[in-house]
C-alpha positions as CSV (number, residue, x, y, z in Angstrom):
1,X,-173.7,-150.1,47.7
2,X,-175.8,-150.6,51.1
3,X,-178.7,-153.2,51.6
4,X,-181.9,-151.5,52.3
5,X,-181.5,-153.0,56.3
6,X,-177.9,-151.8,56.9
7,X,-179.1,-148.1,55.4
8,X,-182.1,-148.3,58.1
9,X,-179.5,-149.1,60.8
10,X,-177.1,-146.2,59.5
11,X,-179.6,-143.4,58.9
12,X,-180.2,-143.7,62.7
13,X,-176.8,-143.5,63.2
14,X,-176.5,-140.3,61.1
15,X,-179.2,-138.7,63.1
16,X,-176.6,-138.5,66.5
17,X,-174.3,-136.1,63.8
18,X,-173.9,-132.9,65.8
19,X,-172.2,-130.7,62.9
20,X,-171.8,-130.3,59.3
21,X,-169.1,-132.7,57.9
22,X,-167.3,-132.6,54.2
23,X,-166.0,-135.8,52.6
24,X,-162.7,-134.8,50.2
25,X,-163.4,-137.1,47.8
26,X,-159.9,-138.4,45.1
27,X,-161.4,-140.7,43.0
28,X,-160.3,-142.4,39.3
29,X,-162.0,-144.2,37.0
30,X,-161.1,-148.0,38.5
31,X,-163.3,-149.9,39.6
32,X,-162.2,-149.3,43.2
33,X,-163.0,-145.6,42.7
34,X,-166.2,-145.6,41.3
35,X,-167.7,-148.1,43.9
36,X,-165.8,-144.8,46.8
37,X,-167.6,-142.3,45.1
38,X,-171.2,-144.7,44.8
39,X,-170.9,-144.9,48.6
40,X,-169.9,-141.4,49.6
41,X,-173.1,-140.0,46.9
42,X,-175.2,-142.6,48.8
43,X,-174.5,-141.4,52.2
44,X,-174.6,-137.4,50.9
45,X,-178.7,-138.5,50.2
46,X,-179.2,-140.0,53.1
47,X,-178.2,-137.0,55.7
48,X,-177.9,-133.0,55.2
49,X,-175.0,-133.0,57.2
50,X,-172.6,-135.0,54.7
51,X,-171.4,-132.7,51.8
52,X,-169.0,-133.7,49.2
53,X,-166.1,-132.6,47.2
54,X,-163.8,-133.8,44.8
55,X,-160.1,-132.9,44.8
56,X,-156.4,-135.2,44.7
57,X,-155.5,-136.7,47.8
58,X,-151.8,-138.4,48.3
59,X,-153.9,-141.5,47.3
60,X,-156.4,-142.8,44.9
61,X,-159.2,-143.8,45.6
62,X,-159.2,-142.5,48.7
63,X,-161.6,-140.0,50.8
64,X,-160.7,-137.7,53.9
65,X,-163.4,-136.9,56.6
66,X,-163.4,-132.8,58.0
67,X,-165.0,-130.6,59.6
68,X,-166.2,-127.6,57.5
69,X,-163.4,-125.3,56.6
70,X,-160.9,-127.5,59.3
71,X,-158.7,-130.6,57.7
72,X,-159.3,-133.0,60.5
73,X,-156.4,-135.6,59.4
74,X,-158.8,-139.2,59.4
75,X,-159.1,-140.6,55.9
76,X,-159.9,-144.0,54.2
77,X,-157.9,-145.4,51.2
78,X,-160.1,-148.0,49.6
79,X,-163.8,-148.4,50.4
80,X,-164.5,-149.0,54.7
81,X,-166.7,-151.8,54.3
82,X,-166.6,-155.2,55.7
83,X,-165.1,-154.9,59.3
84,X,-164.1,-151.3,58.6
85,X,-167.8,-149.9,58.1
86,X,-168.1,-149.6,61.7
87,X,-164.3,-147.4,62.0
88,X,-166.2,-145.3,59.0
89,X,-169.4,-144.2,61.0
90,X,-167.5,-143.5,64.0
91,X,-165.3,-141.3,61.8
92,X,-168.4,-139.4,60.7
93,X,-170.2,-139.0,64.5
94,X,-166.8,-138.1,65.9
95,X,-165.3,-135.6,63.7
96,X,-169.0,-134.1,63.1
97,X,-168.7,-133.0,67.4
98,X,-169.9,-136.3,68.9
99,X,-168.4,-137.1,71.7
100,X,-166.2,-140.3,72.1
101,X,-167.4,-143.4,74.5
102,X,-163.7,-142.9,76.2
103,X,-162.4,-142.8,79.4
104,X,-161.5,-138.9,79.9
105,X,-158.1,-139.7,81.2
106,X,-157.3,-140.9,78.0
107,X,-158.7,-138.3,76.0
108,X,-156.4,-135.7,78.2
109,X,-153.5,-138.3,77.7
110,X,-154.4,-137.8,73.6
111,X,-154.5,-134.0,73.9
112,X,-151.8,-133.6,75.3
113,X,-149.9,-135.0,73.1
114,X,-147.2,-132.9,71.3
115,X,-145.2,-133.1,67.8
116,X,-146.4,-134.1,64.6
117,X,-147.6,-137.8,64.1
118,X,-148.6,-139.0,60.8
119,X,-149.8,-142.3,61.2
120,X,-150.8,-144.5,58.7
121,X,-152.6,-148.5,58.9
122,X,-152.6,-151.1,56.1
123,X,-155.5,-153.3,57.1
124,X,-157.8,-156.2,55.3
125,X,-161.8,-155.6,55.7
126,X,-161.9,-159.2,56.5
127,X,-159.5,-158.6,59.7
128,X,-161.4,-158.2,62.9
129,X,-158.4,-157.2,65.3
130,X,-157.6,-154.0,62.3
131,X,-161.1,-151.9,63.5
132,X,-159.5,-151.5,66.8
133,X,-156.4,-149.9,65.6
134,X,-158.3,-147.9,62.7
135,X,-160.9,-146.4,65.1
136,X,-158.3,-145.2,68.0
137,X,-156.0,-143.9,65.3
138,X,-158.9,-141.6,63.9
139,X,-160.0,-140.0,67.4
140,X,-156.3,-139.5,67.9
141,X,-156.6,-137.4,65.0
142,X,-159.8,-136.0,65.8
143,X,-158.5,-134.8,69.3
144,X,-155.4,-133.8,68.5
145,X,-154.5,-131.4,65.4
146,X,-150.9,-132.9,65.1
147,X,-152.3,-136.4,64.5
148,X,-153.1,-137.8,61.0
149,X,-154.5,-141.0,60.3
150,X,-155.0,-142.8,56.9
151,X,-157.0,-146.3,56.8
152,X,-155.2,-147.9,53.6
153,X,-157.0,-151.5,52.8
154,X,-154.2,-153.7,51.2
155,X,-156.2,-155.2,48.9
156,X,-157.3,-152.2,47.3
157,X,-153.2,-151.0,47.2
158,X,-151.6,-153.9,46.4
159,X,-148.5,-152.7,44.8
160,X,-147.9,-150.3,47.6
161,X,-148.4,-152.8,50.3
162,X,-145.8,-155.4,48.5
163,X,-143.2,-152.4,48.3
164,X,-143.2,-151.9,51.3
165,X,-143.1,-155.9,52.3
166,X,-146.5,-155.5,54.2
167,X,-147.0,-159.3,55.3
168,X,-149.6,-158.6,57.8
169,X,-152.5,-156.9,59.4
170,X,-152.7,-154.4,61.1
171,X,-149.3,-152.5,60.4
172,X,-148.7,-149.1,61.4
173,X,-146.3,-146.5,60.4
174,X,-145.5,-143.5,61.9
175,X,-144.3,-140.7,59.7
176,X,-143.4,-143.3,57.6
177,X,-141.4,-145.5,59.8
178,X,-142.8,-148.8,61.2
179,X,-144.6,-149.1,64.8
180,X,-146.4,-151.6,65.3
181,X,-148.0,-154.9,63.8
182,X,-150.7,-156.5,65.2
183,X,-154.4,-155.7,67.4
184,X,-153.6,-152.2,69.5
185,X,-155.8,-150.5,72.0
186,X,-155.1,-147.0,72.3
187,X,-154.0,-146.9,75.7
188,X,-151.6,-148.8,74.0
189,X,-150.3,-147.1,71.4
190,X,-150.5,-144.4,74.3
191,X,-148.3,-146.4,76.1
192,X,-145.7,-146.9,72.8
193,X,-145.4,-143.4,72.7
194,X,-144.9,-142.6,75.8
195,X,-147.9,-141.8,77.4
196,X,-149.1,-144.6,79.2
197,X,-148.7,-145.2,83.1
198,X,-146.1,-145.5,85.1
199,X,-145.3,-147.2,88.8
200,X,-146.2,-144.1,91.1
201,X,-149.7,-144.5,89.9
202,X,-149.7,-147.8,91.7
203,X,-148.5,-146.8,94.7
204,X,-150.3,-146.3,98.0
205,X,-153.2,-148.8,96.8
206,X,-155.1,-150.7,100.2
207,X,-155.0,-154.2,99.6
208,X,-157.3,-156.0,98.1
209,X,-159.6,-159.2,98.9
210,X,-159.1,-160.6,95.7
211,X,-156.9,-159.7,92.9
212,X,-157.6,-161.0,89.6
213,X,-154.2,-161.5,86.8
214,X,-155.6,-161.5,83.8
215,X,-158.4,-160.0,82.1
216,X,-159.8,-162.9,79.6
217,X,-163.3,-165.1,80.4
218,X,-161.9,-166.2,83.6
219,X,-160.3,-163.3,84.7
220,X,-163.9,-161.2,83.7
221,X,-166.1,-163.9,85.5
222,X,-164.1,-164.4,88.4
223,X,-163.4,-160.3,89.0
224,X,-167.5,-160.1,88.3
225,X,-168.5,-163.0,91.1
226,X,-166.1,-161.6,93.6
227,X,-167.2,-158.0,93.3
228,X,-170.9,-159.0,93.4
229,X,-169.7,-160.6,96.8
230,X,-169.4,-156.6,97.6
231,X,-165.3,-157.4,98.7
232,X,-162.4,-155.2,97.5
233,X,-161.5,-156.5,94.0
234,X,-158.9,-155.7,91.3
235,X,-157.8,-156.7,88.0
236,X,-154.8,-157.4,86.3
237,X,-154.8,-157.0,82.6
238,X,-152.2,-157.4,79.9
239,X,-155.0,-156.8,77.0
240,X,-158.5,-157.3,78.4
241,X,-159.8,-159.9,76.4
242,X,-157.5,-162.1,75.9
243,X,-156.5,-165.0,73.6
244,X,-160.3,-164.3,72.5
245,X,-159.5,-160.5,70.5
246,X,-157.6,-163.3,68.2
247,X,-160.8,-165.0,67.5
248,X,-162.8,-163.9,64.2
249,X,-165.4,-166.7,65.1
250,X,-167.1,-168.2,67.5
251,X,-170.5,-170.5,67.4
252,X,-170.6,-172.3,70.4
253,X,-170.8,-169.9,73.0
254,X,-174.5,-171.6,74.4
255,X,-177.2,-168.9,74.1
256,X,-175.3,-166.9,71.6
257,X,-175.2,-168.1,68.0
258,X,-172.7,-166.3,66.4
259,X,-170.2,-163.3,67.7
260,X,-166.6,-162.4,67.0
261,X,-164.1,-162.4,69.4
262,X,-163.6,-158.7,69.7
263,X,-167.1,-158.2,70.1
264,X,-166.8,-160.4,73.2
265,X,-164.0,-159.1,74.8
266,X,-165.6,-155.5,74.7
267,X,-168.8,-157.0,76.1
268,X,-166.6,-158.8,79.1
269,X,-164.8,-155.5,79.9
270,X,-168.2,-153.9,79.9
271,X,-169.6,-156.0,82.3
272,X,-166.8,-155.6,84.4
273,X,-166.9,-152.2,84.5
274,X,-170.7,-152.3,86.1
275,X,-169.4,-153.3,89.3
276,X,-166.8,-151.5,91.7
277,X,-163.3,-153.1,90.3
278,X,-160.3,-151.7,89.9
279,X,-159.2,-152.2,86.3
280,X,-155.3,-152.0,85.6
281,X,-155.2,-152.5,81.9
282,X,-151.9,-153.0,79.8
283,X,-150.1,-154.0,83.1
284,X,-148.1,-157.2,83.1
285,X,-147.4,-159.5,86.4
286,X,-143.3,-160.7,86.8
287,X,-143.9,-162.3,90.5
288,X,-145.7,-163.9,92.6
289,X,-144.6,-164.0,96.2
290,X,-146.6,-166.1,99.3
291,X,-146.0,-163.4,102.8
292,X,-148.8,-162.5,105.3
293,X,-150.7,-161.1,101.9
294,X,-150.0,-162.4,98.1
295,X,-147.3,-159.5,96.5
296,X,-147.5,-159.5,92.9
297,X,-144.8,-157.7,91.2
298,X,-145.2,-156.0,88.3
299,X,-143.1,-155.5,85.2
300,X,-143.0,-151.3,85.6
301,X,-141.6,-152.2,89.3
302,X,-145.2,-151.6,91.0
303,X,-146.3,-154.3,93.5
304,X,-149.8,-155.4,94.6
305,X,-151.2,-157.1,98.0
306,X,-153.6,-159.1,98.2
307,X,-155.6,-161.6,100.9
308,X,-156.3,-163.8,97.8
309,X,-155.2,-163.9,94.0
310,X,-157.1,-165.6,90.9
311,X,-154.4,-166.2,87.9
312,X,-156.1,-166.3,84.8
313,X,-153.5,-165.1,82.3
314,X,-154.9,-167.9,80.0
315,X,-152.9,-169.2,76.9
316,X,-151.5,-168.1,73.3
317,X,-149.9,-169.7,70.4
318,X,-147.5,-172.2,70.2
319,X,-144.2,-171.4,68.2
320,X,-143.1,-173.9,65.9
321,X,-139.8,-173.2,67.1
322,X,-137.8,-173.4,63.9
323,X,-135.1,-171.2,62.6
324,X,-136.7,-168.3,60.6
325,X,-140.3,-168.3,62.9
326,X,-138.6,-165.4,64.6
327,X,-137.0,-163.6,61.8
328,X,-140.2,-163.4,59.5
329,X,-142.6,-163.2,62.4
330,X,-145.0,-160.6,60.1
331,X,-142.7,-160.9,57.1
332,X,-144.9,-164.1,56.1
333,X,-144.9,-165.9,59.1
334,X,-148.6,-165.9,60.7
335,X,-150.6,-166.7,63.0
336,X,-153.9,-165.6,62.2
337,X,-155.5,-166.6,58.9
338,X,-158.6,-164.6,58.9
339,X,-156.4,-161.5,59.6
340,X,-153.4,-162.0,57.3
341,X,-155.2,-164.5,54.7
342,X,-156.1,-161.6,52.0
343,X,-152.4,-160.6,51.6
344,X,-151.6,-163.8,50.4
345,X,-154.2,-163.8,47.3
346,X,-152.9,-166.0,44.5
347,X,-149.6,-167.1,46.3
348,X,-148.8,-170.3,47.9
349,X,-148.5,-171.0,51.4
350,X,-147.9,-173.7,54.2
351,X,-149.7,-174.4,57.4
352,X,-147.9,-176.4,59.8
353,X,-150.3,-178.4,61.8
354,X,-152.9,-181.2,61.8
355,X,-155.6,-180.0,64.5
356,X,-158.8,-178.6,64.1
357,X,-157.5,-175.2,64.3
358,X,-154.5,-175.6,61.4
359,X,-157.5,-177.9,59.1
360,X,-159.9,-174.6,59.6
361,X,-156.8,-172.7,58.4
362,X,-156.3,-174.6,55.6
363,X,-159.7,-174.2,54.1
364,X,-159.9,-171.1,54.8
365,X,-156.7,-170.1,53.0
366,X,-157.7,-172.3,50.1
367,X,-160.2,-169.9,49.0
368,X,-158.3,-167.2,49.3
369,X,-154.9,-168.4,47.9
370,X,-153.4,-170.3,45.0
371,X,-152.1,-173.2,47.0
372,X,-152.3,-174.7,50.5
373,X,-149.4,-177.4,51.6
374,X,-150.5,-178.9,55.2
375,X,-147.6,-180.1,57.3
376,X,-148.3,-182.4,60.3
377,X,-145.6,-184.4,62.1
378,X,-147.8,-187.1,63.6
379,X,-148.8,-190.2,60.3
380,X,-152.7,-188.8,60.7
381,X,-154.1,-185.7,60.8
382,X,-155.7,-185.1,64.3
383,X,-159.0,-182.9,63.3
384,X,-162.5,-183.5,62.9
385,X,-163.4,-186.4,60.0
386,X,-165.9,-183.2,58.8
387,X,-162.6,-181.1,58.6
388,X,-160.4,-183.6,57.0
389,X,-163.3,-184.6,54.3
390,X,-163.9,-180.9,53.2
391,X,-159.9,-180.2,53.1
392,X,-159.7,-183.0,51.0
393,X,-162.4,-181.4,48.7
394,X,-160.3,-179.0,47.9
395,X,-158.4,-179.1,44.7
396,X,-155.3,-176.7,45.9
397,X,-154.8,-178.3,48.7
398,X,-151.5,-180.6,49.7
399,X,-150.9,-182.3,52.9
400,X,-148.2,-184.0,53.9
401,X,-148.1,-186.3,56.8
402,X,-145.4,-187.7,59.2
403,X,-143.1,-184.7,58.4
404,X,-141.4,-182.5,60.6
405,X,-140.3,-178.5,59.5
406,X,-137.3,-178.3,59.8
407,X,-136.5,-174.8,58.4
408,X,-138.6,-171.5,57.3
409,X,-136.7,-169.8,55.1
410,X,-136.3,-166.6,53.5
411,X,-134.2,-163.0,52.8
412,X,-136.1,-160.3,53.5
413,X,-139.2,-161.9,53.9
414,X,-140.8,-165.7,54.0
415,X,-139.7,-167.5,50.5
416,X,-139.9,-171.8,51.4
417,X,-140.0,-174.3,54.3
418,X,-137.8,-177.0,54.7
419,X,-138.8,-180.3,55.9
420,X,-137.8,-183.9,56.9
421,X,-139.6,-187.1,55.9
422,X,-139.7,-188.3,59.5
423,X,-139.6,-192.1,57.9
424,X,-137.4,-192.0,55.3
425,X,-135.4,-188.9,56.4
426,X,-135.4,-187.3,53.6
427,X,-135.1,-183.4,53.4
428,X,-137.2,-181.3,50.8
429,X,-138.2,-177.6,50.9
430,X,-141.1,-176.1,48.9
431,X,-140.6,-172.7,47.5
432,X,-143.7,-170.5,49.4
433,X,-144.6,-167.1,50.5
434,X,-146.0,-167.5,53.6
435,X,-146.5,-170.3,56.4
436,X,-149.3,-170.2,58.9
437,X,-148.5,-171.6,62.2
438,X,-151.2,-173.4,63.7
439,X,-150.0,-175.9,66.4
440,X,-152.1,-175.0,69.8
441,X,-151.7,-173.4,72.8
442,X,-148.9,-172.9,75.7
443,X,-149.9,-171.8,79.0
444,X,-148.5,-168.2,79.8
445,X,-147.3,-169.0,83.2
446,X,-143.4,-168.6,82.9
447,X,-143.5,-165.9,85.2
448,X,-144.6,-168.0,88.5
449,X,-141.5,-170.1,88.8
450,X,-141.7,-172.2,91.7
451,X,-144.1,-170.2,92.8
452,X,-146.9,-172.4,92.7
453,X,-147.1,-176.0,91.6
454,X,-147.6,-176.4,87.5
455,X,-147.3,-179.6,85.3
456,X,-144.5,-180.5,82.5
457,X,-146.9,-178.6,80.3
458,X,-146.7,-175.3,82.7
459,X,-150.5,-175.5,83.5
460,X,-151.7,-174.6,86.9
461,X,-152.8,-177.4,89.0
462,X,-155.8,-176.3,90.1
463,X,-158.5,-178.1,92.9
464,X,-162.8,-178.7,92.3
465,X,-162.9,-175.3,94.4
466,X,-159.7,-173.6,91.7
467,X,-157.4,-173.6,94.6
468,X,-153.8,-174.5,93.7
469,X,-151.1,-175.4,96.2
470,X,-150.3,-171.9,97.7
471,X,-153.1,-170.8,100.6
472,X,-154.7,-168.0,99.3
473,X,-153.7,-168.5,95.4
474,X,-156.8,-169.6,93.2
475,X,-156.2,-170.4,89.3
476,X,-158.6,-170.5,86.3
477,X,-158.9,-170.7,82.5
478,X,-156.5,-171.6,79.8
479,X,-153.1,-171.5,82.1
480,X,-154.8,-174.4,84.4
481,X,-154.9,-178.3,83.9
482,X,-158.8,-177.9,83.3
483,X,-159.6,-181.3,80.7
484,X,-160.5,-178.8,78.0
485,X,-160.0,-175.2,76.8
486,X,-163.3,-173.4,75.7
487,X,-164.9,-169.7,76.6
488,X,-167.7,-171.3,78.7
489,X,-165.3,-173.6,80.3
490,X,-163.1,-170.6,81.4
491,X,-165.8,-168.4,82.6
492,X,-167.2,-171.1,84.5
493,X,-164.3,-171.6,86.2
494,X,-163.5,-168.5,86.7
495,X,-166.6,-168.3,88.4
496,X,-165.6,-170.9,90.9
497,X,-162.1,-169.6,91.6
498,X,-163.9,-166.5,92.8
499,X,-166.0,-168.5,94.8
500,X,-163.6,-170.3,96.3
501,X,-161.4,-167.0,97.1
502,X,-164.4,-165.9,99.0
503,X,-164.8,-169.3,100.6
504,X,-161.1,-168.7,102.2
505,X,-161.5,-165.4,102.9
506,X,-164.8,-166.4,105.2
507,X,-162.9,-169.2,106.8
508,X,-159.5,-167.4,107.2
């Protein structure tokens, strides 16, 4: 099952095992199954630790991790490969006594918790925001005897996950009730049930030199260059990372030739956390206000001063803004295709736009599903020629151009698209069963108002130095009117908002 250099990495893994750990094996004879039990007998060989038993779980093929003689409540439906290997050799470190890279605070707030929470997550191994969830889920259950956690792959269940009109990756239930869809940290699932902060832990705070909103490649850089300037720094995050967790690829970060975008986001908070800044994760900014210090106002009712303020709270993706976008949102409607791709295998789909990011889509789908139908409103397609020639390849592919969607429709979940020959007017709909929406990026700058000058678009409008209109109020990233939206172009200017904070702060 394992390549000889990905057992060399792993047996050095298996030596950090601090205690004994049994693997409750419920295996058939599927094909599933047999490749479960190959890679649990693989594993028993390569470490004394690891022993094995077989016996009927609630599913098969599926496999629970304990500690001897304890039922520890973390198990894997399906085979933890593919994004999930990593969730599968934390499981085995953790539950064997390892202790967790985590903030104790949140360990305490996982302890503490009370009642009985069963949770279970239908994932894809090609997802990359589904580890996140998968690994905080099982430490839950580690830490906490009234927490169980089963890892179910949807592909490996298939029947199951179209009962229960699973449409996308990661969903969660608890005790068999849904709570969440979509890329969770677990201070946030903390937070969902309860257990996240609140305003008094906000209070009393000195203000700061500069306080960064927003915690993606411009919020990292600039809270980096202004605490290496050794002033009093904060950070503002909503979900450090940003728009970037939503990324499965990315080649053209200079210097790096290939990472994911979780990978990078855990890196960025990393680095961040090197230097003396005060991190405020899952906290959201509702107003912006201009006195003898910046206030910022935040949604749980807490407010912030500061001499100077960076907003970096970046982008994210463009609704269609058709009826039924909202309705199905996760009930066929989807944004990510790397994520949710796999749970459309042999159906047909749509993906509205003509970009580089919906032509990407497209192909990727393709190989995935049984057909693709492109919808782009403008007469061409707008993505790279290389794009367009190797969608065109493609023998289950459709695109239609000079349409507009009119219509995504559906009962309980996604079943067609309408839309309108923008020439001719003529309406059609095509009978699908999902639609991938793929049309760009809005600025996520409602919240400011008037408070600071944006264009038509909502985009900061930002100086050479990242200054906008407001003394004091610097800008960088995605939610500016920088010419172009890339990593190295937000970090960068991130950088030079920080810079120019510390410029004013000098002359001021």
């Amino acid at each position: 099952m394992l390549d000889t250099d990905i057992k060399a990495q792993l047996a050095q893994y298996l030596e950090l095992m601090e205690g004994d750990v049994l693997l409750k094996v419920s295996a058939g004879e599927d094909k599933v199954s047999r490749e479960m039990a190959a890679l649990v007998d693989e594993l028993a060989t390569m470490s004394s630790r690891i022993k094995v038993e077989m016996v009927d779980l609630e599913r098969t093929p599926s496999f629970s991790v304990n500690r001897i003689g304890e039922d520890t409540g973390v198990t894997f439906a399906g085979i933890p490969l593919g994004h999930e290997f990593t969730s599968f050799v934390l499981a085995l470190l953790q539950v064997s006594g390892r202790a967790p890279k985590v903030d104790e605070k949140v360990i305490e707030q996982v302890k503490n918790l009370e009642g009985e929470y069963h949770f279970e997550s239908y994932i894809s191994l090609s997802c990359q925001n589904c580890p996140e969830v998968v690994q905080a889920l099982n430490l839950m259950s580690v830490l906490n005897p009234g927490i169980t956690h089963t890892m179910i792959d949807g592909a490996a269940f298939k029947d199951e996950v179209e009962s229960k009109n699973i449409m996308a990756v990661p969903t969660v239930l608890l005790n068999g009730d849904s709570f969440s869809s979509g890329r969770m940290t677990i201070e946030e699932i903390l937070a969902k049930l309860g257990s996240g902060p609140d305003a008094s832990e906000f209070t009393d705070k000195d203000p700061y030199d500069v306080l960064v909103i927003g915690g993606g490649p411009a919020g990292a850089s600039a809270a980096i260059y202004a605490a290496r300037k050794g002033i009093r720094t904060g950070i503002v995050a909503d979900r450090f990372g940003g728009q970037i967790l939503d990324t499965a690829s990315i080649e053209n970060f200079i210097s790096v030739k290939h990472t994911e975008g979780p990978k990078l986001a855990s890196s960025l908070e990393e680095h961040v956390k090197e230097y003396k800044v005060d991190v405020m994760n899952l906290q959201r900014a509702k107003r912006l206000e201009k006195k003898d210090l910046v206030e910022i106002e935040l949604e749980n009712g807490a407010v912030l001063k500061s001499k100077t303020v960076i907003l970096s709270t970046g982008a994210r993706w463009r609704n269609v803004g058709v009826p039924g976008e909202a309705e199905f949102k996760n009930k066929g409607v989807a944004y990510c295709p790397h994520c949710d791709g796999p749970l459309f295998a042999g159906k047909d789909v749509a993906v509205i736009g003509g970009g580089n990011s919906g032509i990407e889509a497209a192909i990727d789908l393709a190989g995935i599903v049984n057909h693709v139908t492109v919808l782009e409103f403008m007469p061409e397609l707008k993505a790279d020629s290389v794009l367009q020639e190797r969608l065109y390849s493609l023998p289950n592919v459709t695109v239609l151009k000079n349409v507009q969607s009119k219509e995504i429709t559906g009962t309980d979940s996604v079943n067609g698209i309408t839309y309108i020959e923008r020439e001719t007017g003529e309406e059609h709909h095509i009978k699908l069963a999902g639609v991938f929406v793929q049309i760009g990026l809005v600025p996520s700058t409602e919240w400011l108002g008037d408070a600071v000058e944006r264009t038509k678009f909502g985009e900061i409008v930002v100086d050479k130095r990242g200054a906008t209109n407001v003394p004091g109020v610097f800008a960088a990233g995605d939610c500016t009117d920088s010419a172009y939206k890339q990593i190295i172009i937000s970090m960068g200017s991130g950088a030079t908002a920080a810079l120019g904070a510390f410029d004013y702060l000098v002359r001021n």
